[in-house]
N, CA, C and O atoms as a GROMACS GRO file, in nm:
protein
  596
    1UNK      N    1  13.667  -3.461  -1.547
    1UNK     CA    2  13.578  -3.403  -1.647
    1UNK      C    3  13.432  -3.437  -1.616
    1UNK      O    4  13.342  -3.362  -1.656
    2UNK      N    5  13.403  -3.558  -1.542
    2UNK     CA    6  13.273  -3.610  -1.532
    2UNK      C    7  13.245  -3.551  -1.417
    2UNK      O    8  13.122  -3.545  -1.418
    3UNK      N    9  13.286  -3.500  -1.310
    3UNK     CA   10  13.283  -3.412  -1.181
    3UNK      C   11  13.229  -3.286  -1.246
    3UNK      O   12  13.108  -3.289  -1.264
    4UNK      N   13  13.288  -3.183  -1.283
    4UNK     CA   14  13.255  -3.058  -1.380
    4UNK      C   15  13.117  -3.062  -1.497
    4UNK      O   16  13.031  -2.976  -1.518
    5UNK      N   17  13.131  -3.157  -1.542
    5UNK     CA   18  13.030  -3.186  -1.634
    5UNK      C   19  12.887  -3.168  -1.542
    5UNK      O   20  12.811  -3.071  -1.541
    6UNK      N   21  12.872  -3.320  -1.450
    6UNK     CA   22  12.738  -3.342  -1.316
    6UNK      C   23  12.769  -3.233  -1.241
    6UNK      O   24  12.669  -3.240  -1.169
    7UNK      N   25  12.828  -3.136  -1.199
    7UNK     CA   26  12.857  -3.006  -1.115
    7UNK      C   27  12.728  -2.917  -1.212
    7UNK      O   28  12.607  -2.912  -1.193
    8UNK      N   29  12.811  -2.858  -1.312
    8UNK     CA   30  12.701  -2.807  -1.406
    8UNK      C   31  12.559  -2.843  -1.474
    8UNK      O   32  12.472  -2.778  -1.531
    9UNK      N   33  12.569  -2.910  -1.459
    9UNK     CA   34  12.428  -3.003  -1.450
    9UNK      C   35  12.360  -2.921  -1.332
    9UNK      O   36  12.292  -2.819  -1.321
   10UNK      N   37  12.417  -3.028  -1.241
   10UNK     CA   38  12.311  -3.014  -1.119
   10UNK      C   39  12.310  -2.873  -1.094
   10UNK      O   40  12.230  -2.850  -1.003
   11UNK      N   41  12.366  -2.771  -1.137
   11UNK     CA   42  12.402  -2.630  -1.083
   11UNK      C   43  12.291  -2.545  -1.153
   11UNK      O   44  12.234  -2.444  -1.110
   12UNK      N   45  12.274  -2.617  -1.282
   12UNK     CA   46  12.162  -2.566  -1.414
   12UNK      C   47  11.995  -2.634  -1.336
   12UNK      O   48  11.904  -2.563  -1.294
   13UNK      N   49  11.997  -2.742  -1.336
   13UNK     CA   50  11.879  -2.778  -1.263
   13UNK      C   51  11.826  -2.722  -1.100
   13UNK      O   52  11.710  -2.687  -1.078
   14UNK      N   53  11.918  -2.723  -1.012
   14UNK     CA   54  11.912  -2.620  -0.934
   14UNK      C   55  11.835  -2.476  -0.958
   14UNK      O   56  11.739  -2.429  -0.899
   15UNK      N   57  11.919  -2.421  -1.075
   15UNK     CA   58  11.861  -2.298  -1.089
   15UNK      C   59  11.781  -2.283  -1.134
   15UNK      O   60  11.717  -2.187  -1.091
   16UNK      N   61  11.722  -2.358  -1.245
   16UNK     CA   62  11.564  -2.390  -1.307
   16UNK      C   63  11.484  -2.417  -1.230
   16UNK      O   64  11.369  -2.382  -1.258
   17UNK      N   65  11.508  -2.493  -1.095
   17UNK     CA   66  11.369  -2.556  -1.020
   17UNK      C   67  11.371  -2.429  -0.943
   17UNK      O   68  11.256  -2.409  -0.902
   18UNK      N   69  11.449  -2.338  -0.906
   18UNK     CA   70  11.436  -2.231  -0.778
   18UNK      C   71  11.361  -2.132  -0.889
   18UNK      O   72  11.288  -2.038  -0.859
   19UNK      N   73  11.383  -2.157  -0.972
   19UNK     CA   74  11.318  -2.020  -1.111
   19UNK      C   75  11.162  -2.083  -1.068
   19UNK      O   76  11.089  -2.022  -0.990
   20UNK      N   77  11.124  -2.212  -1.131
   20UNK     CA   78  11.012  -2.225  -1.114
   20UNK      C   79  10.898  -2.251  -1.002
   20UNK      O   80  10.777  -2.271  -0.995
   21UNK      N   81  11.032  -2.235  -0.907
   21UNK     CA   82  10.923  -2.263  -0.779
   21UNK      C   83  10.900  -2.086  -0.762
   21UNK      O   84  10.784  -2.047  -0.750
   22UNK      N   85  10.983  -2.010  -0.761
   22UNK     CA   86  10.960  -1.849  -0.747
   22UNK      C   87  10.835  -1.816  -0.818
   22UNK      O   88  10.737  -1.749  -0.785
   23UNK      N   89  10.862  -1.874  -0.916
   23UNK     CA   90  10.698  -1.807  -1.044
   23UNK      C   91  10.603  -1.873  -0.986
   23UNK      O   92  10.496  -1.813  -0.981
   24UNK      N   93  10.608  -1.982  -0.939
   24UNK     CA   94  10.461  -2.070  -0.873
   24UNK      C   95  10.414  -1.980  -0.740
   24UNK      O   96  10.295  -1.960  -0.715
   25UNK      N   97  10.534  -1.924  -0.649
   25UNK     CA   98  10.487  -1.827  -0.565
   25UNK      C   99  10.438  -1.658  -0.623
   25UNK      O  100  10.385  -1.568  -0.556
   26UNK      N  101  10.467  -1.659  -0.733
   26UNK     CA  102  10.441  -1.520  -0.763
   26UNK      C  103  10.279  -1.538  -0.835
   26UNK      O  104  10.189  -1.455  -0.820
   27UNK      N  105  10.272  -1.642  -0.900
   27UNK     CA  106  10.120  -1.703  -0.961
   27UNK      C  107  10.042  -1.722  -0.869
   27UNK      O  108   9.930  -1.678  -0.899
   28UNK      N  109  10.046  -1.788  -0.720
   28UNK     CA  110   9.983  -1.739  -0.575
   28UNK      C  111   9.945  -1.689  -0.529
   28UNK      O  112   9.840  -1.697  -0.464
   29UNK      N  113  10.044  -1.586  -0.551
   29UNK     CA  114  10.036  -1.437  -0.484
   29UNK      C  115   9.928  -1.416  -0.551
   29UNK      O  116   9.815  -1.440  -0.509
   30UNK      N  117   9.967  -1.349  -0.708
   30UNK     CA  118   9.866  -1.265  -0.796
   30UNK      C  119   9.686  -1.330  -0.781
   30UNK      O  120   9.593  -1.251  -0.794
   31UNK      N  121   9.664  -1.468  -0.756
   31UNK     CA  122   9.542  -1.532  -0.719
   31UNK      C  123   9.516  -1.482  -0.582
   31UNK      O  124   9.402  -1.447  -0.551
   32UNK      N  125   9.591  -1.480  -0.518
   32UNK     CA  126   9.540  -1.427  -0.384
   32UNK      C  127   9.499  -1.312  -0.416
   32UNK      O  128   9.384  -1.305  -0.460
   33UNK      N  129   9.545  -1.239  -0.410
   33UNK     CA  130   9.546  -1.059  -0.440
   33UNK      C  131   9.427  -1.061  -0.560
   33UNK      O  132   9.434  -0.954  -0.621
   34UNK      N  133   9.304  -1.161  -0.620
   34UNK     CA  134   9.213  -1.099  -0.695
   34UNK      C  135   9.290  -1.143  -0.855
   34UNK      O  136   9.213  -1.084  -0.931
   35UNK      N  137   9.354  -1.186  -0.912
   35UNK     CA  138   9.443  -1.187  -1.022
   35UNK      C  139   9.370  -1.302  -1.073
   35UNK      O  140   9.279  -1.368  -1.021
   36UNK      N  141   9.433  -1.315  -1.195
   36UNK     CA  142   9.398  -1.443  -1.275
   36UNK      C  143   9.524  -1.472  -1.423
   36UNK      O  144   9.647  -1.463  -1.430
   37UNK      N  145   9.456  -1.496  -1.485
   37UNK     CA  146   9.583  -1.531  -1.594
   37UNK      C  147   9.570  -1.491  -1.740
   37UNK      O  148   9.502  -1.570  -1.805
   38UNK      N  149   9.613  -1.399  -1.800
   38UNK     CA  150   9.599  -1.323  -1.981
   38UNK      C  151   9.615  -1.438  -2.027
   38UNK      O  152   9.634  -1.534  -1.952
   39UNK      N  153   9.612  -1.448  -2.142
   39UNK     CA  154   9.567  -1.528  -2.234
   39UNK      C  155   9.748  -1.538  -2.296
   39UNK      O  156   9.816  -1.437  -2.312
   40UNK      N  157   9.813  -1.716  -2.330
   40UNK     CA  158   9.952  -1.662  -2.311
   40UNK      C  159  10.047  -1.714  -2.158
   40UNK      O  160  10.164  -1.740  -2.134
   41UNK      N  161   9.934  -1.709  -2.089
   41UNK     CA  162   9.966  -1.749  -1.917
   41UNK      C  163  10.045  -1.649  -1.907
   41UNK      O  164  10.164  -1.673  -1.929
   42UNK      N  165  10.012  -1.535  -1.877
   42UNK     CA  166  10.137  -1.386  -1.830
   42UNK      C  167  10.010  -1.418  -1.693
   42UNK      O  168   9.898  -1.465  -1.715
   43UNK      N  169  10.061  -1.382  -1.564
   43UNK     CA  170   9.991  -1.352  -1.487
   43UNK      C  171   9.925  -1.203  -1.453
   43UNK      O  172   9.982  -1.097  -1.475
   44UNK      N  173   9.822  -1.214  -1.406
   44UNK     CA  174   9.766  -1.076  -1.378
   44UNK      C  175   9.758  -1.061  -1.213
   44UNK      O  176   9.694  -1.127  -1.131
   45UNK      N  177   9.852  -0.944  -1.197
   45UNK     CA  178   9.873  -0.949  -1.026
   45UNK      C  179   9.787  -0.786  -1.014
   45UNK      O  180   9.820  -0.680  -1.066
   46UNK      N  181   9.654  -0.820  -0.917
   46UNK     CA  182   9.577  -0.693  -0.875
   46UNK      C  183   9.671  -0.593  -0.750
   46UNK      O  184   9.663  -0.643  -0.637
   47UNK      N  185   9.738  -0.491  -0.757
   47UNK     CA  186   9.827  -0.448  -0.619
   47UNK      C  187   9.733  -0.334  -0.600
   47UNK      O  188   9.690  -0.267  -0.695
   48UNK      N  189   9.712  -0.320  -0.513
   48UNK     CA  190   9.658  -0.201  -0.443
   48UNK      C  191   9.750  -0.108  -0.360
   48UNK      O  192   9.782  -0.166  -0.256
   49UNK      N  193   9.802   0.008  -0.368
   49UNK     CA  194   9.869   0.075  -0.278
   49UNK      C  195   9.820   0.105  -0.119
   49UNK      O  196   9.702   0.118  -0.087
   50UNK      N  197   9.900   0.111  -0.053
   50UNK     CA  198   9.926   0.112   0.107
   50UNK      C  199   9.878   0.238   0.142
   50UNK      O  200   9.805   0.265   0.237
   51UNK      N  201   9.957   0.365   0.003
   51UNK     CA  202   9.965   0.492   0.090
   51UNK      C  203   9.818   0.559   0.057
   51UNK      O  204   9.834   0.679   0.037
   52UNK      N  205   9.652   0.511   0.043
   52UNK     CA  206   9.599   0.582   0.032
   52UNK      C  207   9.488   0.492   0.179
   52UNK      O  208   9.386   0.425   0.166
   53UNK      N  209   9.531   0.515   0.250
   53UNK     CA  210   9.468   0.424   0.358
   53UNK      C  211   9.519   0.420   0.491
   53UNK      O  212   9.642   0.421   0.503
   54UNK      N  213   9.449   0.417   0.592
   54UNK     CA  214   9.485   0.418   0.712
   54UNK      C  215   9.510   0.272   0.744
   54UNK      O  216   9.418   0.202   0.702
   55UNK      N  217   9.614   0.201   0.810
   55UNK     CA  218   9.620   0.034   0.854
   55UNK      C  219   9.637   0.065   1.027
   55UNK      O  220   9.708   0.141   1.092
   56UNK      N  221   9.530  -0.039   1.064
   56UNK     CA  222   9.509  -0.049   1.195
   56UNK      C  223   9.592  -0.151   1.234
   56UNK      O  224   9.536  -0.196   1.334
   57UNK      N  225   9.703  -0.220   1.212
   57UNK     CA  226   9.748  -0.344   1.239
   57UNK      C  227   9.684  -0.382   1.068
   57UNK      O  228   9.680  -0.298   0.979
   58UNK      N  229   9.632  -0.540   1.052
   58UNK     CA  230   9.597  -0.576   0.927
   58UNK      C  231   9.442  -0.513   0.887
   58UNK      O  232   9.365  -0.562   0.804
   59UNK      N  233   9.420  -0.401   0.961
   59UNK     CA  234   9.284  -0.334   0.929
   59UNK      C  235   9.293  -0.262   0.816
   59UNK      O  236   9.334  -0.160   0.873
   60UNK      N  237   9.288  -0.233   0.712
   60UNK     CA  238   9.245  -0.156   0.614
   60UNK      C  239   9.146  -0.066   0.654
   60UNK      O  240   9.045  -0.118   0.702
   61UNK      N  241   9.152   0.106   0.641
   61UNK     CA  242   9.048   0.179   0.690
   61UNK      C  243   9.103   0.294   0.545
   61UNK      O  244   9.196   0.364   0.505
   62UNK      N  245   8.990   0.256   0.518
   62UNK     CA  246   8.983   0.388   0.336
   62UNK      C  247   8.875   0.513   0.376
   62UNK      O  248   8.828   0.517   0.489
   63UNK      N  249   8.843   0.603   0.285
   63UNK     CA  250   8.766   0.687   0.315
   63UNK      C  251   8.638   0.643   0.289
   63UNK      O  252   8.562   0.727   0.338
   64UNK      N  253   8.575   0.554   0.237
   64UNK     CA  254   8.474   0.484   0.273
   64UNK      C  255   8.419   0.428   0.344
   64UNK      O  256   8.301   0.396   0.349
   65UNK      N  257   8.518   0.409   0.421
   65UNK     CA  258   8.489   0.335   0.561
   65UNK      C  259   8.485   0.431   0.745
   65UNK      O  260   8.482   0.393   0.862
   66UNK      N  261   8.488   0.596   0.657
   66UNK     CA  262   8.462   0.672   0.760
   66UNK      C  263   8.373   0.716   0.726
   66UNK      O  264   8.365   0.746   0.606
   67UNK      N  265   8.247   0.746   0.828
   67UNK     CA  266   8.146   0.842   0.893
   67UNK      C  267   8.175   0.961   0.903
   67UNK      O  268   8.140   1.060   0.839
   68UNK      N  269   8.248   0.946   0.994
   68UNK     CA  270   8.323   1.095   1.056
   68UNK      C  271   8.493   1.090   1.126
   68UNK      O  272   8.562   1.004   1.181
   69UNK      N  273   8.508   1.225   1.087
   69UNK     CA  274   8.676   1.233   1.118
   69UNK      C  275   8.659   1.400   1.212
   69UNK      O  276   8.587   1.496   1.183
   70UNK      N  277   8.732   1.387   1.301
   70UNK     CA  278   8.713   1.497   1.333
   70UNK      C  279   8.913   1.549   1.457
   70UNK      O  280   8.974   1.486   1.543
   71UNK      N  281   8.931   1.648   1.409
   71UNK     CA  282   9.032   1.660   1.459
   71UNK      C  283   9.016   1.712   1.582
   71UNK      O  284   8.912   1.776   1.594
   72UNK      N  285   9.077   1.706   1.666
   72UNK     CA  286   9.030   1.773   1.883
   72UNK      C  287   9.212   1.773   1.880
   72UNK      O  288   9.304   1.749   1.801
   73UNK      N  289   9.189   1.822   2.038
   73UNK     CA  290   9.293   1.815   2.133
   73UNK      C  291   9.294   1.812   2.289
   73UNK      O  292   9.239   1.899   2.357
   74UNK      N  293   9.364   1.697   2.345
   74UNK     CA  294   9.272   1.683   2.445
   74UNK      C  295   9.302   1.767   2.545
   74UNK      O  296   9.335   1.884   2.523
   75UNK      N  297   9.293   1.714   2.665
   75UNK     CA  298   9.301   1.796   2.788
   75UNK      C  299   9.439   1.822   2.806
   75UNK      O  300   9.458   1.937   2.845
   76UNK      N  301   9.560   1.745   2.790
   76UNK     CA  302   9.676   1.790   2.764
   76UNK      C  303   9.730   1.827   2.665
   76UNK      O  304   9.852   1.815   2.661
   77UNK      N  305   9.663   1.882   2.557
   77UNK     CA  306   9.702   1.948   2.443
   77UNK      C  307   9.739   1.883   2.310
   77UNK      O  308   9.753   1.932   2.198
   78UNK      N  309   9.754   1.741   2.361
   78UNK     CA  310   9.783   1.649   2.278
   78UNK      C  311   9.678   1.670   2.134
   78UNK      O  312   9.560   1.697   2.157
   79UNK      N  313   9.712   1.661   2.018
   79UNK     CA  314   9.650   1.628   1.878
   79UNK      C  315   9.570   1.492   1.872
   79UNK      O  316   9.616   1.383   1.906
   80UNK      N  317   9.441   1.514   1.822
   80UNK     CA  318   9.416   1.345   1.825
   80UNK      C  319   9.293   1.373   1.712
   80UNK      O  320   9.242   1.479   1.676
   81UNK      N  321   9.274   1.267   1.682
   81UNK     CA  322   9.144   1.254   1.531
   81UNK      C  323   9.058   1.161   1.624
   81UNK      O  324   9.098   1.071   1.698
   82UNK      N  325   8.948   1.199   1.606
   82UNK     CA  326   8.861   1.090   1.643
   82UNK      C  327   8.761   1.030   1.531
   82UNK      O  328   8.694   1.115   1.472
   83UNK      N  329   8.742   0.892   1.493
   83UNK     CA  330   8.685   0.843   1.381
   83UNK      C  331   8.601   0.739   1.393
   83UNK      O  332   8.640   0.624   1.417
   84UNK      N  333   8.476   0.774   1.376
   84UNK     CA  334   8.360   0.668   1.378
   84UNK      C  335   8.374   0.636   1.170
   84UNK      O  336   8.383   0.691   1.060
   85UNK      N  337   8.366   0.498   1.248
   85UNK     CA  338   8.380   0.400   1.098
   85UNK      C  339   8.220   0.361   1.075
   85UNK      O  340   8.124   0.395   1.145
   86UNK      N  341   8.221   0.298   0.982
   86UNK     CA  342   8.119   0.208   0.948
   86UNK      C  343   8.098   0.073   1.020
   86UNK      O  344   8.204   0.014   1.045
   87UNK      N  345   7.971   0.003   1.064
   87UNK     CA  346   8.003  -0.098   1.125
   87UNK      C  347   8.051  -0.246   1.040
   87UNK      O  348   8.034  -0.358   1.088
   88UNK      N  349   8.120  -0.215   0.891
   88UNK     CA  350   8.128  -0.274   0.781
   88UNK      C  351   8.330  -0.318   0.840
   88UNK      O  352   8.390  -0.424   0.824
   89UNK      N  353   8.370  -0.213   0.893
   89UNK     CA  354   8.495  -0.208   0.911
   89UNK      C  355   8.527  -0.205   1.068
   89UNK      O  356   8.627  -0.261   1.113
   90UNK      N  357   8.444  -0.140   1.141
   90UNK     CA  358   8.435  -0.137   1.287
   90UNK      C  359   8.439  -0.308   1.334
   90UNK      O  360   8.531  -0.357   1.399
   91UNK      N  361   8.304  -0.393   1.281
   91UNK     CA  362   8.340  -0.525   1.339
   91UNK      C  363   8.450  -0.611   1.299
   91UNK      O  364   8.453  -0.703   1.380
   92UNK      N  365   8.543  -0.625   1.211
   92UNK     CA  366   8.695  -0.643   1.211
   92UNK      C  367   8.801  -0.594   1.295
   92UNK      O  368   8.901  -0.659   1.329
   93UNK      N  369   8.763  -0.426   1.341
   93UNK     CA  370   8.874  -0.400   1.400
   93UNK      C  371   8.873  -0.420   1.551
   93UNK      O  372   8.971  -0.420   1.625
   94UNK      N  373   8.687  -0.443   1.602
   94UNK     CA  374   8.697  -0.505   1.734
   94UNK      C  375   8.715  -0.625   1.752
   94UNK      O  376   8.738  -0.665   1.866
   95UNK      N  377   8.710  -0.704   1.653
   95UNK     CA  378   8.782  -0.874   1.706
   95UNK      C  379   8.906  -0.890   1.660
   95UNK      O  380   8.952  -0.998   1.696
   96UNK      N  381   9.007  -0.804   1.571
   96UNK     CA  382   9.123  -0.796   1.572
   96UNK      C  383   9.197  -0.745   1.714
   96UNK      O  384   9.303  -0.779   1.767
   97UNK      N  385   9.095  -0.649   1.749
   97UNK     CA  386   9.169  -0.606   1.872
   97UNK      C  387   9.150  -0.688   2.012
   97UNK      O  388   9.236  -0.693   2.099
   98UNK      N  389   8.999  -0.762   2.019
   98UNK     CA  390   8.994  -0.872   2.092
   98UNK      C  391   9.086  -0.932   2.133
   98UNK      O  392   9.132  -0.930   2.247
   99UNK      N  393   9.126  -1.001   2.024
   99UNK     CA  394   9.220  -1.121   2.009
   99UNK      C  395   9.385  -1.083   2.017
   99UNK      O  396   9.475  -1.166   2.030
  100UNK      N  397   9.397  -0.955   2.007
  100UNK     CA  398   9.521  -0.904   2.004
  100UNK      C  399   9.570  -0.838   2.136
  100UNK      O  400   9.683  -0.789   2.146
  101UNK      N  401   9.462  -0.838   2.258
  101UNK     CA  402   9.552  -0.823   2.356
  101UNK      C  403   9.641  -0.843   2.439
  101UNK      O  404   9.659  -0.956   2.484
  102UNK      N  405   9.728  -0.718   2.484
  102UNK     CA  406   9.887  -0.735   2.509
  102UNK      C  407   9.942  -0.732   2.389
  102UNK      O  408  10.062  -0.758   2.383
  103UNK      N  409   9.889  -0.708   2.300
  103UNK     CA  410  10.020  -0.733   2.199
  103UNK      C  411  10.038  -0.601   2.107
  103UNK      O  412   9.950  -0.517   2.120
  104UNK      N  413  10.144  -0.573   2.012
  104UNK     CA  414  10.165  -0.471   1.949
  104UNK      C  415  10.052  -0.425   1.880
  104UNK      O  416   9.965  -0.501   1.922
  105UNK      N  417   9.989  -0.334   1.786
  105UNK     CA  418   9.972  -0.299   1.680
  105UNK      C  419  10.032  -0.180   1.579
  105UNK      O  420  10.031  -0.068   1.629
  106UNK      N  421  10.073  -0.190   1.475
  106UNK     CA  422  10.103  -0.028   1.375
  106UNK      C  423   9.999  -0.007   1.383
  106UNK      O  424   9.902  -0.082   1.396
  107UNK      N  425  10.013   0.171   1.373
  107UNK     CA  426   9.919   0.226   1.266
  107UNK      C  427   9.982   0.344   1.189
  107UNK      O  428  10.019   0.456   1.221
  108UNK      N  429   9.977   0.254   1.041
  108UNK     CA  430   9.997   0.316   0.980
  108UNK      C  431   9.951   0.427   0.876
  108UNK      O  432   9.848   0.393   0.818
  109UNK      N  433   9.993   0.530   0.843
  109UNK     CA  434   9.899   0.653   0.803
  109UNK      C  435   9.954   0.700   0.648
  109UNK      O  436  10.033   0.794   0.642
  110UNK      N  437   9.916   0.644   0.545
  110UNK     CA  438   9.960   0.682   0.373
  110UNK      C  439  10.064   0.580   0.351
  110UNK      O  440  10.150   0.594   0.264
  111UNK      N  441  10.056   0.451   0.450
  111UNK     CA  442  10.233   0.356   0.413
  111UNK      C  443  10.340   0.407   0.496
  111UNK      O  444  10.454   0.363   0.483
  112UNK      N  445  10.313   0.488   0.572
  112UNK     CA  446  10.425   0.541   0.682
  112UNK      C  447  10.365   0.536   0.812
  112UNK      O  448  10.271   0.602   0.857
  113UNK      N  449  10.460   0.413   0.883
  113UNK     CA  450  10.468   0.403   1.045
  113UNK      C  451  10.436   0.528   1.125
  113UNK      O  452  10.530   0.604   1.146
  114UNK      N  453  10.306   0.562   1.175
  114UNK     CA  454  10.271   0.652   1.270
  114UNK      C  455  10.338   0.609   1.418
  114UNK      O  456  10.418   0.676   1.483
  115UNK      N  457  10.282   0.478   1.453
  115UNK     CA  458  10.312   0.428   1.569
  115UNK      C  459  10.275   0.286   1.592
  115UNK      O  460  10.213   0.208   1.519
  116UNK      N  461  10.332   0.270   1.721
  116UNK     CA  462  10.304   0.084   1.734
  116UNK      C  463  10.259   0.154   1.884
  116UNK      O  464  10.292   0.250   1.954
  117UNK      N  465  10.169   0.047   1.887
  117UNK     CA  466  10.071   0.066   2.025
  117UNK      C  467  10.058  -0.049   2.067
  117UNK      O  468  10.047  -0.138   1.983
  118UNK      N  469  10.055  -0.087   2.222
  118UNK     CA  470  10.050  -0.208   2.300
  118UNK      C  471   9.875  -0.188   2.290
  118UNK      O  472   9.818  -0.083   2.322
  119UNK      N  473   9.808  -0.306   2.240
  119UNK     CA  474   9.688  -0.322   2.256
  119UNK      C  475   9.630  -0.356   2.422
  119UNK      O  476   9.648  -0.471   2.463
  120UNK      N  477   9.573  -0.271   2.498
  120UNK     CA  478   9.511  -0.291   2.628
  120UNK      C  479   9.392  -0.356   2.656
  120UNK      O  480   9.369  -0.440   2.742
  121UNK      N  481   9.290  -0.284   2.536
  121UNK     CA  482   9.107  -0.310   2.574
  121UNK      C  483   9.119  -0.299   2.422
  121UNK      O  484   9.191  -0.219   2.362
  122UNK      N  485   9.022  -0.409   2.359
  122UNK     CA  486   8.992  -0.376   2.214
  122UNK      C  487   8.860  -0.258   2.202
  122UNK      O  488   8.792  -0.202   2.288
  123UNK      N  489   8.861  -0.253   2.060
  123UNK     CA  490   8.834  -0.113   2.047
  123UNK      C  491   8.661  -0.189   2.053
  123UNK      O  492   8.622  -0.303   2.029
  124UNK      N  493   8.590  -0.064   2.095
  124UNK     CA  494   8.403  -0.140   2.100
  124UNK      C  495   8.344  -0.022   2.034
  124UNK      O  496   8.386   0.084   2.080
  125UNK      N  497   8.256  -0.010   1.938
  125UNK     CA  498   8.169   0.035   1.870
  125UNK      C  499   8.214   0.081   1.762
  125UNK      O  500   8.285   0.000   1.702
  126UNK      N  501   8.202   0.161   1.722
  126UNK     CA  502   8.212   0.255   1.589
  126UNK      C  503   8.341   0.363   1.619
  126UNK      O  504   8.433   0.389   1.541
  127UNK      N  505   8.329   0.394   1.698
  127UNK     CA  506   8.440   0.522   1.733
  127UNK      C  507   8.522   0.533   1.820
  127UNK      O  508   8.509   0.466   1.922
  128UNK      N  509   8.623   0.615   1.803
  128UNK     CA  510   8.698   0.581   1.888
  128UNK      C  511   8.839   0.675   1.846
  128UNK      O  512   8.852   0.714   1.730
  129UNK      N  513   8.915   0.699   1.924
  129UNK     CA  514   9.017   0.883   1.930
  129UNK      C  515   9.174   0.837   1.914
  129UNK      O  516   9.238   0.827   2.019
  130UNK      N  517   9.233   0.812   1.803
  130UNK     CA  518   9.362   0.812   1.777
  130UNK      C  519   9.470   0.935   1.803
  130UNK      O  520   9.493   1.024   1.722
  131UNK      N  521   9.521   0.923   1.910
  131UNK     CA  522   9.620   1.031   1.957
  131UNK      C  523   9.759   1.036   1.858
  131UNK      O  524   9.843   0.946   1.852
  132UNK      N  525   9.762   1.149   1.791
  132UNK     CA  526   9.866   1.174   1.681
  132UNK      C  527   9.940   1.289   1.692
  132UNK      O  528   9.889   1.372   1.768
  133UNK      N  529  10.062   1.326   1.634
  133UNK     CA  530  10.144   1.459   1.584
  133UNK      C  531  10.032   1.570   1.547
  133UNK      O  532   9.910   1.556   1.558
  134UNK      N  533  10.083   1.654   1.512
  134UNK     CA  534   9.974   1.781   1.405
  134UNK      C  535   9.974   1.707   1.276
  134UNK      O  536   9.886   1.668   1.199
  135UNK      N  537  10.107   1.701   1.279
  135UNK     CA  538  10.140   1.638   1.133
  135UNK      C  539  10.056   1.517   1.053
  135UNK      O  540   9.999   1.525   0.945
  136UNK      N  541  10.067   1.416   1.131
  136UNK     CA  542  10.014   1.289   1.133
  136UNK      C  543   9.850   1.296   1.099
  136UNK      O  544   9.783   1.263   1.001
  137UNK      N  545   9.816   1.359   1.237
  137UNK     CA  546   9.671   1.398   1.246
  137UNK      C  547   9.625   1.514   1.067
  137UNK      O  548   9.522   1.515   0.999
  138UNK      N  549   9.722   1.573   1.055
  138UNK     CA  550   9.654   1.633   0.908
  138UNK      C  551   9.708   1.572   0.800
  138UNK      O  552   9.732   1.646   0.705
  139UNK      N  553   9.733   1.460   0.789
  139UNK     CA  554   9.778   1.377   0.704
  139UNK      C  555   9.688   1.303   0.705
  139UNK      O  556   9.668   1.267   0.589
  140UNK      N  557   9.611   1.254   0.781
  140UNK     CA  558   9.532   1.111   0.801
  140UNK      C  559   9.384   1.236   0.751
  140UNK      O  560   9.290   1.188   0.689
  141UNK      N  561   9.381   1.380   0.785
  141UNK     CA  562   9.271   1.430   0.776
  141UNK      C  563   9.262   1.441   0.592
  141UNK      O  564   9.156   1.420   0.534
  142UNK      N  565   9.356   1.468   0.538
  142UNK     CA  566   9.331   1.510   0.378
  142UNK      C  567   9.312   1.317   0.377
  142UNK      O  568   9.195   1.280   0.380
  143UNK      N  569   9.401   1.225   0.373
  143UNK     CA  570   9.401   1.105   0.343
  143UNK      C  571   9.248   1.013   0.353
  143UNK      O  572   9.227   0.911   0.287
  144UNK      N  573   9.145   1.079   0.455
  144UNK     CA  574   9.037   1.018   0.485
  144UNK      C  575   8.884   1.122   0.477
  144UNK      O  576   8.763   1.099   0.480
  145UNK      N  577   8.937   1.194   0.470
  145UNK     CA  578   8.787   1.300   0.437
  145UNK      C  579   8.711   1.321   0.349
  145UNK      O  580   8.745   1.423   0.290
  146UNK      N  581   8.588   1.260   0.292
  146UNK     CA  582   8.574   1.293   0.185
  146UNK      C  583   8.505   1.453   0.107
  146UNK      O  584   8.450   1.475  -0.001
  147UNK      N  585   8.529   1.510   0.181
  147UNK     CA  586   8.578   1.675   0.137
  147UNK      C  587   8.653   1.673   0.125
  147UNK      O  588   8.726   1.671   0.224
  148UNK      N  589   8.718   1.672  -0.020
  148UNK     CA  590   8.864   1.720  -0.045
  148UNK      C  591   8.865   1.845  -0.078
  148UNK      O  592   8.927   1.876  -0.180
  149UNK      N  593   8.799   1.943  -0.005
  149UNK     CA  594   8.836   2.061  -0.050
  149UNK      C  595   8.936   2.136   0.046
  149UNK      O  596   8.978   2.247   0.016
   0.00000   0.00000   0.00000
């Protein structure tokens, strides 16, 4: 009986400390992410969605952060956007890419995997020609233009 009894015990405390260590990571989170705490201690978690944004790897690229978008095709017919940023977002994505050569990057286009690219030469200036689908490429064009007409 004293086996069963300390079983349940420890089985109840167990599950209380994993409860409260979860909420201490979710109270983290929401501080990271811009959050703070209602009145009450409810936490306030700031989320921003994925799908209105281009991700370069951990680059964030919004329509604010383009100059110009322009759709081409190159010499092999291929679809491609070419996009001069701001140099607000441009100098992040050349020392991300610095530091990231040889290695993978996504890019992702509305929260959906376009592609993973072996980083070669990081990217240098403002602009620079993302080779895409039709699809992709006019997805990223309504997603980043600010003519939405």
């Amino acid at each position: 009986m004293t086996v069963i009894a300390a079983t349940t015990v420890v089985a109840a405390l167990s599950f209380w400390a994993g409860s409260e260590f979860r909420q201490v990571q979710i109270d983290d989170r929401c501080l990271d992410l811009g959050g703070g705490r209602n009145p009450g201690q409810y936490p306030i978690c700031v989320v921003e969605t994925q799908n209105t944004a281009l991700w370069l790897g951990p680059i964030r690229v919004t329509r604010n952060d383009v100059v110009e978008l322009e759709l081409q095709r190159g010499v092999d017919g291929q679809s491609q956007v070419r996009l001069a940023l701001t140099p607000e977002i441009a100098s992040p994505l050349t020392a991300f890419t610095k530091q990231s050569i040889g290695q993978n990057m996504d890019i992702r286009i509305g929260g959906q995997l376009a592609n993973s690219v072996r980083i070669s030469d990081a990217v240098q200036g403002t602009s620079f020609i993302l080779a895409l689908s039709e699809a992709q490429a006019e997805k990223l064009k309504i997603l980043l233009s600010r003519d939405t007409n």
